[in-house]
Every structure is written in structure tokens, then in C-alpha cells.
N, C-alpha and C positions, 0 to 999 in steps of 0.2 A: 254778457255784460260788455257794458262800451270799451275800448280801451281811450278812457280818457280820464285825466285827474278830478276830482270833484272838488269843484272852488271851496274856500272857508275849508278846508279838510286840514291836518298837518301834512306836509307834502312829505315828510320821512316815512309816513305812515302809509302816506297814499302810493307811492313808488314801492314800498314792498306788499302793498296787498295787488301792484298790478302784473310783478312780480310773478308773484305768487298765483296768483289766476292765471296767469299763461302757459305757468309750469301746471298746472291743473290743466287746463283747456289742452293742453298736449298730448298729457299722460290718455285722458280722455280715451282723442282720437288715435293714437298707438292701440289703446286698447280696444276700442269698435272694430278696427280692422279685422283682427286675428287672422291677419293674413295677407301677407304682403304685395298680393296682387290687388287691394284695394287700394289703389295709388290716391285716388282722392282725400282720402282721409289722410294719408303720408305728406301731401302739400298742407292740408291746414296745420299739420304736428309744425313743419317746416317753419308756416310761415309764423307761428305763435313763437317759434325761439328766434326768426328773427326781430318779431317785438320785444322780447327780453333783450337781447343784444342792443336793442335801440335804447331802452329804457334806461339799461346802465348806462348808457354812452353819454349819459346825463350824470351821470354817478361819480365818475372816475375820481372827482376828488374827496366825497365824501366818503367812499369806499374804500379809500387809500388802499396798503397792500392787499384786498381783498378782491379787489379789483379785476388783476390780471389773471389770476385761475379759474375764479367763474368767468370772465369772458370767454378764456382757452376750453374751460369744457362744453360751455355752450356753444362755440365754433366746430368743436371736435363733431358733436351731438348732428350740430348743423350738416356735416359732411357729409357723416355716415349716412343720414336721409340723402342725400346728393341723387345719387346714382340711380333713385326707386323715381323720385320727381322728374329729371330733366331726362329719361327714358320717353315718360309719357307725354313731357310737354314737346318735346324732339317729333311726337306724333301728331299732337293738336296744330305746329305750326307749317306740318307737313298740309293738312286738310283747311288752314286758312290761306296758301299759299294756292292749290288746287281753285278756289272759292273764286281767285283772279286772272284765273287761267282762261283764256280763250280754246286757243289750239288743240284738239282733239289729240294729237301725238301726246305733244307736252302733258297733260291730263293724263292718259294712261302712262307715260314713265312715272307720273309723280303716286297715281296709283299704286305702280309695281312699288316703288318705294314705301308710302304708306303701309303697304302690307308688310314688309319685309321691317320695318321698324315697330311693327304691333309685336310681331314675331319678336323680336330683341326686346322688347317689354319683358315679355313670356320668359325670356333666360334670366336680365336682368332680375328678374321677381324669384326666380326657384334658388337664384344664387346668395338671393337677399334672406331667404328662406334657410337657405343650411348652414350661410353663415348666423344667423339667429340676429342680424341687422336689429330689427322692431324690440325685442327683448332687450340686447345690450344700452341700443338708444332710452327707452323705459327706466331702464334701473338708474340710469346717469342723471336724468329730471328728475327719480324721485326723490333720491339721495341730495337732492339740493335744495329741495322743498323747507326741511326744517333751518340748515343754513342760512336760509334766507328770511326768513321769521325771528332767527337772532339778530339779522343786520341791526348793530348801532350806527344810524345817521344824525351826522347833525345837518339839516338842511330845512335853514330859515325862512326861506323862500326862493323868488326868480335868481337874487343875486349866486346861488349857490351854484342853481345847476346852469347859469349864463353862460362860463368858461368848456363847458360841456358842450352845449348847443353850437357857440362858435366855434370849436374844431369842427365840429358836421358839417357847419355851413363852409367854412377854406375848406374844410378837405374836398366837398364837392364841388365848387368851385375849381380846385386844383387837378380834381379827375378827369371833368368837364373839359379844359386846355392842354391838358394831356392826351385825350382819347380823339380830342381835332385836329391837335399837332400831331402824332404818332397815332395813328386809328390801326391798333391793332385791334384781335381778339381780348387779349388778357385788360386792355385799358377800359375799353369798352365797358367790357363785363366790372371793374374795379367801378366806373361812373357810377355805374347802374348800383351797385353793392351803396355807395355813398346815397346817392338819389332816395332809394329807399327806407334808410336810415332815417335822415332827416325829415321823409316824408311822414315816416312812423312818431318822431319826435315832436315834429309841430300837430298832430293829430291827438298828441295825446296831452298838449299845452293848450288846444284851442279853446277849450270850456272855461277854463281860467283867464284865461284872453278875451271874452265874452262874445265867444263864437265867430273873430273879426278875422281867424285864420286862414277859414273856407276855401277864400280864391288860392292862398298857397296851397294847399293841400289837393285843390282840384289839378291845380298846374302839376305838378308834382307825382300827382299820380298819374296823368296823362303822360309826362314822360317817361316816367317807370315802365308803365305801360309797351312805351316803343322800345325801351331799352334791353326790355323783359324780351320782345320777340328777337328782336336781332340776334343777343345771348343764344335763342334757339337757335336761329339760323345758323350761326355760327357753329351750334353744336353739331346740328344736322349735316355739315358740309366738312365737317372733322370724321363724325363717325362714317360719309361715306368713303372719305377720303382715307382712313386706316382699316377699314373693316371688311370694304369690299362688298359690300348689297347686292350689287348690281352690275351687270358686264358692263364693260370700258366705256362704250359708247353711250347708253343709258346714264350713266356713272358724270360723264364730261357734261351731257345735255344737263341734267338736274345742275348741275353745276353752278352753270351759266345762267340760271332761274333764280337758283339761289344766289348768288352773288346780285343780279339783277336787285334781287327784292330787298338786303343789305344795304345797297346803295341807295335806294328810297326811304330805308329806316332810316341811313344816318344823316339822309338831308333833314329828313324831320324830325329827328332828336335835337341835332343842329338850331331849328328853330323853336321846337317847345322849350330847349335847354337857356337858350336868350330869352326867353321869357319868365322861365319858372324862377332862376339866377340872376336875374336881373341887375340885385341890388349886392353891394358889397357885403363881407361875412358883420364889416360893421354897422353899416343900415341894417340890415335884416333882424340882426341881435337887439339893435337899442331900440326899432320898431317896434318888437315881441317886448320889450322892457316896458316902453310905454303900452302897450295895449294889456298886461297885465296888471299893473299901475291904474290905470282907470277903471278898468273891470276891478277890482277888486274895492277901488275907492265908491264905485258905482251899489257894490252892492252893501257896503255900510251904510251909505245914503239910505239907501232902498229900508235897510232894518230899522234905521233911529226912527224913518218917517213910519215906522209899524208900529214901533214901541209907543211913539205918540199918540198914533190913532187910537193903542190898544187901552193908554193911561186916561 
């Protein structure tokens, strides 16, 4: 099922059944696994609780105290998956980095590395294993399933969850000037965390928006996208940096690849980031206000002229 609101619906209604479907769609794939070297199924668990976390992030004031412990568990939840995901994606970005390689040398160190980070999958995974990771994450989504089918909301419509959406839009905004001003690792990766929120939120506005979202949502995802690899890059140049992969030399060379390739993400996040942010958190907000506003006035239009045709 889509994750998006379905217009005309009660939107109280509509936010804990999608809710609730993603706490389903999680449990799901935790449980197809049985077994936590199936990492693929590990990234959809992942990415379906950070649709939850998005979802509430619309919530916060109709949720009032309810708010902050289910975010906290679902962040907790989020973690524990951490280490089974960005193992494997640590590898994928290893083999699209290869993909730009000319150099035959270069190419075989980043081989030897490839191999040696499939291998740290393989531990990652046995350790995910006897700590019982998939199990404990499981029992945390399901125990929250009925909680959330209690939730009493009161949320009349756009006006409710507006104050919601514009914290997403400043905060991204504000990660965005902080990760260009100060480009560390940690801000970077904080952009990206925002980026993708927002991204999820307007995605799941856009049906009620009368499909007018699109071009945000494409921008948006395209930068998530850049921001998603760099995140790796970054991670890949930490774990060879503490772990030791590979002798010194090898170790320096990747290095210098990987840093290369960082500095071409962040010029081009730099610019999809000026595109996707363009507009202030207060354009963007009262833009989504009106395009809900007409979408919504459009499709009572739509109904009386049916009712007539029908009388």
C-alpha cells in the first residue's frame, strides 16, 4: 500500500492506519528474514520506521505527551537495525566507487577492500545473531501496534499538522547551513536525517495536495540520494580508518579515493540542496496550505457536479 493519505478520509484516522501499516510492513520483513544475514529485508524494516518517525513528526502536537516515548522507541528500534544496514551499504558504495575507477591499481585496492568489508558483513551479521538484534527490534514494533490504534487525535486537517511540517522544513534548512558551514561527518549525516524526513512527509501529503508535490519529492529524493552515499563514504573511511582492512599503504591509497569521491558528493548536494530548499520554511508551508486548499475545494466541485448529473 501507498504511503500516502487518502483525500476526503479523517486525517486522525488516516495517520494511525499508516501508522500502523508500517509497523506491520516492518514486523513483516524482520520476520521473512529469519536470519540476519538477509540485510535486504533489514533496510526495508529500517526504512518503514523511518516512515513512522516521519509521520509522527506531523503529530507532535496532537500527540502531546505521547509524543516523545514513541519517537524514543522508534529511534531506539531504528539503531539497533543501524549496524546490520550501513555494514552492507558500506559494501554497495564500495562497488559503485570501483564502477568510476579507471586505474587498474586503484581497482584492485578497492577490490581487496570490497572483499574485506563483505567479510565484516559476515561478523557484523553473527554478532547481530547472538545478540538476538531482529528478535528484540520485533517485539518493540509489535508492542506498539495496539498503542497506536488507541491514539486519540484531534486533527482537523492541514492547519493541525502545519506547525509539524514547518519544523521539518527549518530544521532542514538549518542542517543544510550548518553541514556547508562546518562539513563535518556528524552534520552531513544530521542534513541527510532532515532531508529525508521531509521527504517522506511531503510524499505522504501529496495525494491530498492533488498530486502538485511531485517535483518536491523528486528533488528531494535526488538529494537524499547524494547524501545517502556520502553518509557511506564517510562510513567506509571511518571503518578503514579504526579497523585496520588493510596495510598502511593500501589503507592511505583508498583514502585519497574516497575522500576524492566526498568532495564531488558534497559539491553536488551543495547544488541539488539550492534547489530542492529553495524556498523559505514559510513559502513552502503556506504553498502546501494552498495546494491542499484547492485540491480539496476541487474535489467537492468534482462531487456536487456528480450528484447533479446523478439527480
Amino acid at each position: 500500500m501507498a504511503y500516502r493519505l487518502k483525500p476526503d478520509r479523517p486525517l486522525a484516522s488516516e495517520l494511525r492506519r499508516i501508522v500502523d501499516k508500517q509497523l506491520a510492513s516492518a514486523l513483516d520483513n524482520l520476520h521473512a528474514t529469519g536470519d540476519p544475514r538477509s540485510d535486504a529485508a533489514v533496510h526495508k524494516a529500517r526504512r518503514h520506521i523511518k516512515k513512522i518517525c516521519a509521520a509522527i513528526g506531523l503529530l507532535r502536537g496532537p500527540l502531546g505527551d505521547a509524543y516523545w516515548p514513541f519517537n524514543e522507541r522508534m529511534r531506539n528500534a531504528h539503531r539497533q537495525l543501524g549496524s546490520i544496514a550501513d555494514s552492507e551499504s558500506a559494501v554497495e558504495t564500495v562497488k559503485r566507487l570501483r564502477s568510476t575507477i579507471t586505474s587498474r591499481a586503484d581497482d584492485h585496492m578497492l577490490a581487496s577492500l570490497q572483499a574485506a568489508l563483505v567479510e565484516r558483513v559476515r561478523r557484523v551479521d553473527r554478532k547481530a545473531e547472538v545478540d538476538r538484534v531482529l528478535p528484540a527490534v520485533a517485539n518493540t514494533l509489535r508492542a506498539e501496534r495496539p498503542r497506536v490504534t488507541a491514539w486519540t487525535l484531534n486533527v482537523p486537517g492541514m492547519r493541525a499538522i502545519a506547525p509539524g511540517l514547518h519544523r521539518s522544513v527549518r530544521r532542514a534548512h538549518k542542517a543544510m547551513l550548518r553541514a556547508r558551514t562546518h562539513p563535518t561527518a556528524a552534520h552531513y549525516h544530521t542534513w541527510r536525517c532532515r532531508v529525508k524526513k521531509l521527504w517522506y512527509q511531503l510524499r505522504l501529503l501529496d495525494r491530498c495536495c492533488g498530486d502538485k508535490l511531485a517535483p518536491d519529492t523528486r528533488r528531494l529524493d535526488e538529494l537524499d540520494g547524494c547524501l545517502g552515499e556520502h553518509h557511506n563514504v564517510m562510513l567506509v573511511e571511518h571503518i578503514l580508518v579504526t579497523e585496520a582492512l588493510l596495510p598502511r599503504a593500501p589503507t592511505a591509497r583508498c583514502l585519497r579515493l574516497l575522500r576524492q569521491y566526498q568532495r564531488e558528493l558534497r559539491r553536488r548536494a551543495a547544488s541539488l540542496g539550492a534547489r530542492a530548499l529553495r524556498e523559505t520554511p514559510h513559502e513552502m508551508v503556506t504553498r502546501i496550505e494552498c495546494l491542499w486548499r484547492e485540491a480539496r475545494e476541487r474535489r467537492a466541485k468534482e462531487r456536487r457536479q456528480t450528484w447533479r448529473r446523478a439527480a
